[in-house]
TORTIKOL-352723 format. One record per residue (C-alpha): x, z, y; residue in three letters; residue number from 0. Coordinates in steps of 0.02 Angstrom, whole numbers, plus 32768, in hexadecimal, padded with zeros to 4 digits. Layout:
N
<r xx="X" zz="Z" yy="Y" residuo="ALA" num="NUM"/>
...
// end
This chain:
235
<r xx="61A5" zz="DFE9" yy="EAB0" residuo="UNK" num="0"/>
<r xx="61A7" zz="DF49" yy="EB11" residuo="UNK" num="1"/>
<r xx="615C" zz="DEA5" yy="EAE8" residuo="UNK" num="2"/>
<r xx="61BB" zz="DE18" yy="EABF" residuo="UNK" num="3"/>
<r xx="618E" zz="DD6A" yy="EAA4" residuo="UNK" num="4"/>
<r xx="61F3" zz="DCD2" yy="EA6E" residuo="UNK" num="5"/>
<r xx="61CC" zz="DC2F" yy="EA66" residuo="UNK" num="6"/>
<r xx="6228" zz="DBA3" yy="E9E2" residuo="UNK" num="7"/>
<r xx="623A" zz="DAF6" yy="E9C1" residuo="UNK" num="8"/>
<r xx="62C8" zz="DA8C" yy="E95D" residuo="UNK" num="9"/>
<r xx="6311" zz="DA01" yy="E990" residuo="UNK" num="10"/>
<r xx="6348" zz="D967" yy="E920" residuo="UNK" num="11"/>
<r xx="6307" zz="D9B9" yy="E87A" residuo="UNK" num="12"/>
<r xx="6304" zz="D91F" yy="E817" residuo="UNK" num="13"/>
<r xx="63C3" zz="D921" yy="E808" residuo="UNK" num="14"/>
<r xx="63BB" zz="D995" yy="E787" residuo="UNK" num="15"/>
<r xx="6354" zz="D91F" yy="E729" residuo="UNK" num="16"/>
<r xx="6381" zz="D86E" yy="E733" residuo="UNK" num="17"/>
<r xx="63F4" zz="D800" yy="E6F6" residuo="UNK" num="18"/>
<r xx="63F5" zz="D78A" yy="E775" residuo="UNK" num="19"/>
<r xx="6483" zz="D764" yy="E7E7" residuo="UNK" num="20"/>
<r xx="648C" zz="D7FC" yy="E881" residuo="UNK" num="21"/>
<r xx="64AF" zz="D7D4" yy="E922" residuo="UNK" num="22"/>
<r xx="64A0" zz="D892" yy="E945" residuo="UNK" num="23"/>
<r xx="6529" zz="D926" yy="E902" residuo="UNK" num="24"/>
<r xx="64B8" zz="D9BB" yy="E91E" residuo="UNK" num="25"/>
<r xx="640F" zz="D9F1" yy="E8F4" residuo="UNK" num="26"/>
<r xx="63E2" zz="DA81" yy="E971" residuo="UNK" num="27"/>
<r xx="635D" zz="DB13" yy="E965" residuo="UNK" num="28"/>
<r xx="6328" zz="DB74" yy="EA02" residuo="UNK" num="29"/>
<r xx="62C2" zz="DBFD" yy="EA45" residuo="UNK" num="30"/>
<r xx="6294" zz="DC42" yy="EAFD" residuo="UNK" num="31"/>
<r xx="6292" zz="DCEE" yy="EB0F" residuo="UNK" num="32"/>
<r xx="6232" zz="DD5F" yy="EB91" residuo="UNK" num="33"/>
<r xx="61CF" zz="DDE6" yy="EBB0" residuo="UNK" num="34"/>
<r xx="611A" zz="DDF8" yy="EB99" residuo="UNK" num="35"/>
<r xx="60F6" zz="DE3C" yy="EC33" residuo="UNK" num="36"/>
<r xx="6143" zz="DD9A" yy="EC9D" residuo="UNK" num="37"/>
<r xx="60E4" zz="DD1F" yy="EC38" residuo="UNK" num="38"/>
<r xx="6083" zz="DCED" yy="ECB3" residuo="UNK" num="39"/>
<r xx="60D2" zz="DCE5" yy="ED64" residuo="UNK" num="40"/>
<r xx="615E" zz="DC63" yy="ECDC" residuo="UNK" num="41"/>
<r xx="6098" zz="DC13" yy="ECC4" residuo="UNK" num="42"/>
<r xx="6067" zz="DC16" yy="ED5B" residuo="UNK" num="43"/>
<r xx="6100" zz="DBC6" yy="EDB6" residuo="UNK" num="44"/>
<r xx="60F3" zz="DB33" yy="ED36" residuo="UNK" num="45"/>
<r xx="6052" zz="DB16" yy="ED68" residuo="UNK" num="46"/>
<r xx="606D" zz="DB1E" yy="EE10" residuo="UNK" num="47"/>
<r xx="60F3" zz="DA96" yy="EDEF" residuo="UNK" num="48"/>
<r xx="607A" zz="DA2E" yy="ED89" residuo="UNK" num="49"/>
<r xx="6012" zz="DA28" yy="EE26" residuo="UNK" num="50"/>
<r xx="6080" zz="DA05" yy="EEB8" residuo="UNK" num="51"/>
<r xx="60C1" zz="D96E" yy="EE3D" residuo="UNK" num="52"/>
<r xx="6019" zz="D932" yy="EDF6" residuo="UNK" num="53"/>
<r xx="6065" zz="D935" yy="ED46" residuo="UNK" num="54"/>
<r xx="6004" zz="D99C" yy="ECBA" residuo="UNK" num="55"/>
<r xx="603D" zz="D944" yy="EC1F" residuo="UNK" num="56"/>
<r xx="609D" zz="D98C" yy="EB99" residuo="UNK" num="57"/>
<r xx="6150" zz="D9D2" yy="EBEB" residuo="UNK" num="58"/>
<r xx="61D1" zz="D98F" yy="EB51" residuo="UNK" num="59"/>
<r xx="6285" zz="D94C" yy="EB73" residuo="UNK" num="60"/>
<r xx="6252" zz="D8AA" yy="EB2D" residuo="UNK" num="61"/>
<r xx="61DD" zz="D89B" yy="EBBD" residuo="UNK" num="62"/>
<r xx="6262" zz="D8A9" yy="EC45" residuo="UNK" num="63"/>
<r xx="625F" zz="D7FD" yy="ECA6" residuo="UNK" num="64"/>
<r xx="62AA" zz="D7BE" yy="ED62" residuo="UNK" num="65"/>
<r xx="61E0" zz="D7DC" yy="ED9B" residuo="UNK" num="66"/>
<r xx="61EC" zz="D897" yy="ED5A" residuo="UNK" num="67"/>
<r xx="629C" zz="D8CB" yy="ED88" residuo="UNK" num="68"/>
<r xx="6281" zz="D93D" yy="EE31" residuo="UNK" num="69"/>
<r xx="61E1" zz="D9A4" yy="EDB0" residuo="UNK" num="70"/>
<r xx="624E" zz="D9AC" yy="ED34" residuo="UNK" num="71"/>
<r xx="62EA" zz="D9F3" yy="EDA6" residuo="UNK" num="72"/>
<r xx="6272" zz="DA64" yy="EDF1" residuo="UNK" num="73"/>
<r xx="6228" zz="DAB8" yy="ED34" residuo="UNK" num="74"/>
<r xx="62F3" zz="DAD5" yy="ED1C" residuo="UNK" num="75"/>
<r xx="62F2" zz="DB33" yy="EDD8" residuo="UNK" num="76"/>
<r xx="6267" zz="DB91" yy="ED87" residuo="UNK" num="77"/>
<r xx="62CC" zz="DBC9" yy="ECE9" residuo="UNK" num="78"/>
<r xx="6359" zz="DBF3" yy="ED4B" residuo="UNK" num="79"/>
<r xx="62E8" zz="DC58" yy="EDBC" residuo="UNK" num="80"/>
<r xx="62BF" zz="DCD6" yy="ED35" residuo="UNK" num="81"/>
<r xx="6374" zz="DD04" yy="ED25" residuo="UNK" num="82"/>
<r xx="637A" zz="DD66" yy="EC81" residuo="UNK" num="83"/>
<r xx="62BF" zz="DD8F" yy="EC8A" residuo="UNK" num="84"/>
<r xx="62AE" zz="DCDC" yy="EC33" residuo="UNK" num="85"/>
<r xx="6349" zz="DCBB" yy="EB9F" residuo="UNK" num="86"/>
<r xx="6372" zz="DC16" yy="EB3E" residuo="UNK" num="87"/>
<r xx="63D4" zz="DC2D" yy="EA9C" residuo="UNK" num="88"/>
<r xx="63F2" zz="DB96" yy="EA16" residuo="UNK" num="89"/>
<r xx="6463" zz="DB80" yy="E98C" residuo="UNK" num="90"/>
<r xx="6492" zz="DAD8" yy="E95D" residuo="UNK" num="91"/>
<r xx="64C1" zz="DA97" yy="E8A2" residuo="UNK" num="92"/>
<r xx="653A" zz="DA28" yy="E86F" residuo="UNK" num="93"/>
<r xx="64B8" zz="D9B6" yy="E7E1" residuo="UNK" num="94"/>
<r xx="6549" zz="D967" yy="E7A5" residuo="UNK" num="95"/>
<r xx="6590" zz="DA0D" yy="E75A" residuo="UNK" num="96"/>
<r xx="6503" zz="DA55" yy="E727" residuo="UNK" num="97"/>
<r xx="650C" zz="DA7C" yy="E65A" residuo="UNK" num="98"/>
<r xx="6451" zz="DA71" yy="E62F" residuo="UNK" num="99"/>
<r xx="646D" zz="DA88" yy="E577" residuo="UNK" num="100"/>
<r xx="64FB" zz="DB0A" yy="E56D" residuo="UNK" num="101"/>
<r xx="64AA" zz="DB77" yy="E5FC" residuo="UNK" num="102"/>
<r xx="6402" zz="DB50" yy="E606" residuo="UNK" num="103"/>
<r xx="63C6" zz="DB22" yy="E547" residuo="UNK" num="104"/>
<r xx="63C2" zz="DA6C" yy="E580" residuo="UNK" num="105"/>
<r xx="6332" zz="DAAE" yy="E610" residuo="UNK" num="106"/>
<r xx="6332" zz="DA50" yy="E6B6" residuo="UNK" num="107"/>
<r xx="62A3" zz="DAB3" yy="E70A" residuo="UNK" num="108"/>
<r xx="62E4" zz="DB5C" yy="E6AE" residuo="UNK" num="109"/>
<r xx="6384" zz="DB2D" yy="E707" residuo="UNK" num="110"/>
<r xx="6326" zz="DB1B" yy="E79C" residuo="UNK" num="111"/>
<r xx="62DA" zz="DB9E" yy="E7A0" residuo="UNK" num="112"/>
<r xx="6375" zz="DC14" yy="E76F" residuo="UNK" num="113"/>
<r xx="63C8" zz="DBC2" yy="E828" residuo="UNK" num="114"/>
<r xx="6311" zz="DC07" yy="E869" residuo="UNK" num="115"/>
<r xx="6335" zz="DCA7" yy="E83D" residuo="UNK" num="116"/>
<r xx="63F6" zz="DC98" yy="E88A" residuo="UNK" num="117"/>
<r xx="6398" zz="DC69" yy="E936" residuo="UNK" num="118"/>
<r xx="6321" zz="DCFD" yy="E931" residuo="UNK" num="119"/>
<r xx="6387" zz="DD85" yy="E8D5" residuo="UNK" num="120"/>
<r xx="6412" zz="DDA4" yy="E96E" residuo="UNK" num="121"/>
<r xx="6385" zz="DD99" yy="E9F6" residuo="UNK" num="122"/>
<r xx="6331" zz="DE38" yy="E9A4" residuo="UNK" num="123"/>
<r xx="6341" zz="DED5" yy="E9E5" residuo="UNK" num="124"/>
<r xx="6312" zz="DF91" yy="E9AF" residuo="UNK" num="125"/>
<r xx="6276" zz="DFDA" yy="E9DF" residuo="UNK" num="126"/>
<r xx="621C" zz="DF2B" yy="EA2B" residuo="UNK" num="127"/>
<r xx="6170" zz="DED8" yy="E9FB" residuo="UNK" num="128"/>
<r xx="61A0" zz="DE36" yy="E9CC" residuo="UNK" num="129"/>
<r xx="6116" zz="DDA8" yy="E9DB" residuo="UNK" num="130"/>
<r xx="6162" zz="DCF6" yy="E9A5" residuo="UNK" num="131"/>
<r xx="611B" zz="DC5B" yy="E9C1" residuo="UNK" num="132"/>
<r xx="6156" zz="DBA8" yy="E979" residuo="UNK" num="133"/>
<r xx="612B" zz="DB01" yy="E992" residuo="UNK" num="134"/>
<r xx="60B6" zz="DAAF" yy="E8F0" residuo="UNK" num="135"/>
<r xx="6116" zz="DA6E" yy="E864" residuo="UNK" num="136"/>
<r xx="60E0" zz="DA31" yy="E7CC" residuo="UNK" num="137"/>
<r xx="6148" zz="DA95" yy="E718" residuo="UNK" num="138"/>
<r xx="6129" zz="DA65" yy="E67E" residuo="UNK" num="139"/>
<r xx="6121" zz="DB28" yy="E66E" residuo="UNK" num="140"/>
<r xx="6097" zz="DB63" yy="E6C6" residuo="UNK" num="141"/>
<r xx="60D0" zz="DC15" yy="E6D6" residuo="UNK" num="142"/>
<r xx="6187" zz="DBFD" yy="E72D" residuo="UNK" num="143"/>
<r xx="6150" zz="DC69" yy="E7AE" residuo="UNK" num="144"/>
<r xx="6116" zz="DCED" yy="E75E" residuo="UNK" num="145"/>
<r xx="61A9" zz="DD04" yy="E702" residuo="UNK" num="146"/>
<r xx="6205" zz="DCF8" yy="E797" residuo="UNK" num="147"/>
<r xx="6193" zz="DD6C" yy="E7F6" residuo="UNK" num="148"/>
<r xx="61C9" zz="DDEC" yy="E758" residuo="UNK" num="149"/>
<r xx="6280" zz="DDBC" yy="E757" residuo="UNK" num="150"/>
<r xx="629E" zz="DDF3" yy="E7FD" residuo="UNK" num="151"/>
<r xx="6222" zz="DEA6" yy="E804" residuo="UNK" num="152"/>
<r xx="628E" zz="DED0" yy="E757" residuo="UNK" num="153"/>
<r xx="632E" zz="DEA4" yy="E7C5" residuo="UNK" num="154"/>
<r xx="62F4" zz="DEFE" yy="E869" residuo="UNK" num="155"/>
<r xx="62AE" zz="DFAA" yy="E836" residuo="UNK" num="156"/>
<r xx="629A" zz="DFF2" yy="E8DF" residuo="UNK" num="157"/>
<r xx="6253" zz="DF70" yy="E924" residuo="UNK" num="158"/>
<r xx="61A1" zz="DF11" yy="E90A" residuo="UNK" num="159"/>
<r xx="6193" zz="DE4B" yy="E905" residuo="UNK" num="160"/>
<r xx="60D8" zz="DE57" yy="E917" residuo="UNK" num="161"/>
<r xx="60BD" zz="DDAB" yy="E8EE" residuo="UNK" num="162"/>
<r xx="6116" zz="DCE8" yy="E8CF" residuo="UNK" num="163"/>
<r xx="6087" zz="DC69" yy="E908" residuo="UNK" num="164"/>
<r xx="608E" zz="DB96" yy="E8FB" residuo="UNK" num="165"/>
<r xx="603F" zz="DB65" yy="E9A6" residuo="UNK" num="166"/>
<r xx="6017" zz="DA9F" yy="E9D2" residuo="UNK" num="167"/>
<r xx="60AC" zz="DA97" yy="EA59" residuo="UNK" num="168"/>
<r xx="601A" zz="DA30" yy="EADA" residuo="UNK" num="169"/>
<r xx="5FC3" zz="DAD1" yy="EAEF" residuo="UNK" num="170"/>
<r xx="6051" zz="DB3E" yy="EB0C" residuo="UNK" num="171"/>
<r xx="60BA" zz="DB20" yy="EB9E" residuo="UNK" num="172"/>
<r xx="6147" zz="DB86" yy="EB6F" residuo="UNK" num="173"/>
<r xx="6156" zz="DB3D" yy="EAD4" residuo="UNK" num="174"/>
<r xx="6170" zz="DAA5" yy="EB3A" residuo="UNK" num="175"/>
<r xx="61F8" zz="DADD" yy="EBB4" residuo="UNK" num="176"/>
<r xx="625C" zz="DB20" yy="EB11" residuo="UNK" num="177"/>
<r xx="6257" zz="DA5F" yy="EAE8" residuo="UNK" num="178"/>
<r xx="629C" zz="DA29" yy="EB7E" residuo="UNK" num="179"/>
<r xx="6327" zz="DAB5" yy="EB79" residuo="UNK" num="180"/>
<r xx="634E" zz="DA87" yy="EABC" residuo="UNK" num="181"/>
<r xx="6343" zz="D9D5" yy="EADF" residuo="UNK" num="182"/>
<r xx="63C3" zz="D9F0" yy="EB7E" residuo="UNK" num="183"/>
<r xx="643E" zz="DA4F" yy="EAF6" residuo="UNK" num="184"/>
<r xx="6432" zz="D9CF" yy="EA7A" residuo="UNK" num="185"/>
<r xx="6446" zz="D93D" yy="EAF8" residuo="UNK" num="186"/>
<r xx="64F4" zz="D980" yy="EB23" residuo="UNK" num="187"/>
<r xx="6533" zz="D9BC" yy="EA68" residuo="UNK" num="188"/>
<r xx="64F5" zz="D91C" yy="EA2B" residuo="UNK" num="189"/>
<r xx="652D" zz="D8B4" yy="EACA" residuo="UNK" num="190"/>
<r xx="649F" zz="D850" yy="EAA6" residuo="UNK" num="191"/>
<r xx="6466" zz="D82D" yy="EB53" residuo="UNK" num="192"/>
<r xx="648E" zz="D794" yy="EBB0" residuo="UNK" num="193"/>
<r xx="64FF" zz="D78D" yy="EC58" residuo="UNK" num="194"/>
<r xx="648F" zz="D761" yy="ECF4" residuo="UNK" num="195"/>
<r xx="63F1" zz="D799" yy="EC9A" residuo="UNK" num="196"/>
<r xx="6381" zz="D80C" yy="ECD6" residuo="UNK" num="197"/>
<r xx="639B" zz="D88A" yy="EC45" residuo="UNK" num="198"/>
<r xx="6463" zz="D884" yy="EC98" residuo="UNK" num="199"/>
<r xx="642C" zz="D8AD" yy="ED34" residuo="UNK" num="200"/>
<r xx="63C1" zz="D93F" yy="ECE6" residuo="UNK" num="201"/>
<r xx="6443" zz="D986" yy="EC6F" residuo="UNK" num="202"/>
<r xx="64B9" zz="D977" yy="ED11" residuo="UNK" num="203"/>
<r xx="6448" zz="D9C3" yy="ED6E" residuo="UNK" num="204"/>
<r xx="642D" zz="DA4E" yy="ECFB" residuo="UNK" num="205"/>
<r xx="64E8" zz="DA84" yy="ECD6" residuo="UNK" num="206"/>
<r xx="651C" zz="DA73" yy="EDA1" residuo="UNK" num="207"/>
<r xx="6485" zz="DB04" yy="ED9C" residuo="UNK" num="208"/>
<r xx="64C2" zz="DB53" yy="ECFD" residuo="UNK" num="209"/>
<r xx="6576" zz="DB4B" yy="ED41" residuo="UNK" num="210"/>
<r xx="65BE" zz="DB08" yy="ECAA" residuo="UNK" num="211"/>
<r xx="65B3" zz="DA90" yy="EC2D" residuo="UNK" num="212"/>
<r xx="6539" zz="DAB1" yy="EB84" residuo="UNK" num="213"/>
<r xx="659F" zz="DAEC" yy="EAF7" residuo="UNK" num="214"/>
<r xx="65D1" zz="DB6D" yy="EA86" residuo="UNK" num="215"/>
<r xx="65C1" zz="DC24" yy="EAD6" residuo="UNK" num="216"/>
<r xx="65F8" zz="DCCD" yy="EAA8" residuo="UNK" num="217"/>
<r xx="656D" zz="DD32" yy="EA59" residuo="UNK" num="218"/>
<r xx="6550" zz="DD8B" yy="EAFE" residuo="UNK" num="219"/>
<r xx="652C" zz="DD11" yy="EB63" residuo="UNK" num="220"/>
<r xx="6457" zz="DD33" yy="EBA4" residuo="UNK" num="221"/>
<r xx="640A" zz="DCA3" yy="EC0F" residuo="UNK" num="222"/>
<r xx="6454" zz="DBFD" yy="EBB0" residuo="UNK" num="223"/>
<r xx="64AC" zz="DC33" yy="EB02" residuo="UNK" num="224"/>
<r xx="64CF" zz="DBA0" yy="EA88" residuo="UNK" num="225"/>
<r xx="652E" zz="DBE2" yy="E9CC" residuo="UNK" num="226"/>
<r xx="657D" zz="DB57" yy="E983" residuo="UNK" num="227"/>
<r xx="6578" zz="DB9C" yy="E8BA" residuo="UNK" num="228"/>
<r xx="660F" zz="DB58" yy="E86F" residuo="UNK" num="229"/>
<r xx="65D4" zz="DB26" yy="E7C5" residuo="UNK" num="230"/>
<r xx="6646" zz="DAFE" yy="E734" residuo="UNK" num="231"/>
<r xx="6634" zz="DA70" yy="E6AD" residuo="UNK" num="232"/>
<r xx="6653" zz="DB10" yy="E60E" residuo="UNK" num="233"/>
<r xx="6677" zz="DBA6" yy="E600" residuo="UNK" num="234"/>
// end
């Protein structure tokens, strides 16, 4: 039995609950995925990084600036280094067609939490000890992850989710780099970022390396998979 960790975050979560006017289509969910046993070479590399640039605050896509660009380029050389030892999967949700009341008994975090569950439950595999980790949020039900923590061991019988943990993202650097990875995703389903910036030259940067442009993949794509769910207004 090997030891599997993932690491989650959510992009853009308030567009399940506002009424404001959205600038932005998708809200997006995502989780890195590695094993145990290269945790810390992935840790050690980033710091590594973090020295030869003098940069130790928190790594987060909203932190990626023209005085930043060659770290950041470098922490995506780093991902891509781990081939398929280090995996990014999101899915991304249309808010606009989201049915809250007819699916979700009018529930915006149940709903979120039910796209959690979508993330994690294809990413499972027999026979694996799976230890989760997500960033903090704040439910109005404190248990969500314990139920979720249930949901899946009912789902996956033959293998063990050991345990779903809410970590404070600025103590976990891998909680981090998903951010950056979920924030590079939602930059291009979004197309929210603005030409000439330096998030552009990132997101350029990161598909020339990717060999492709983000968007939808098949369900067997490993190192970069993005599952567009196609949601309908009713059934």
């Amino acid at each position: 039995m090997q030891i599997v960790e993932i690491y989650c975050d959510e992009s853009r979560p308030d567009l399940f609950t506002t009424k404001c006017d959205k600038k932005d289509k998708y809200l997006l969910i995502g989780g890195l995925k590695l094993l145990a046993k290269h945790r810390d070479d992935i840790k050690k590399n980033i710091k590594a990084l973090r020295e030869k640039y003098n940069i130790y605050s928190e790594i987060r896509w909203n932190k990626v600036s023209r005085n930043k660009i060659e770290f950041y380029k470098e922490l995506i050389d780093i991902f891509f280094s781990f081939r398929d030892n280090l995996r990014f999967r999101c899915i991304a949700v249309e808010a606009e067609k989201m049915d809250l009341e007819h699916f979700h008994d009018n529930d915006a975090e149940l709903g979120f939490y039910k796209f959690y569950y979508q993330l994690l439950n294809h990413w499972i595999l027999d026979y694996n000890d799976y230890k989760i980790f997500t960033d903090l949020k704040t439910n109005r039900e404190k248990n969500r992850l314990h139920i979720l923590d249930n949901i899946l061991n009912n789902t996956h019988l033959y293998s063990y989710i050991s345990s779903i943990q809410a970590l404070p993202s600025r103590q976990v650097v891998l909680l981090q780099l998903t951010d950056l990875l979920l924030g590079l995703a939602g930059a291009r389903l979004n197309n929210s970022c603005k030409k000439y910036s330096a998030k552009t030259e990132l997101l350029t940067y990161f598909e020339k390396k990717l060999k492709r442009e983000i968007g939808p993949t098949t369900r067997e794509e490993l190192k970069f998979n993005v599952f567009v769910i196609i949601l309908q207004n009713r059934w």
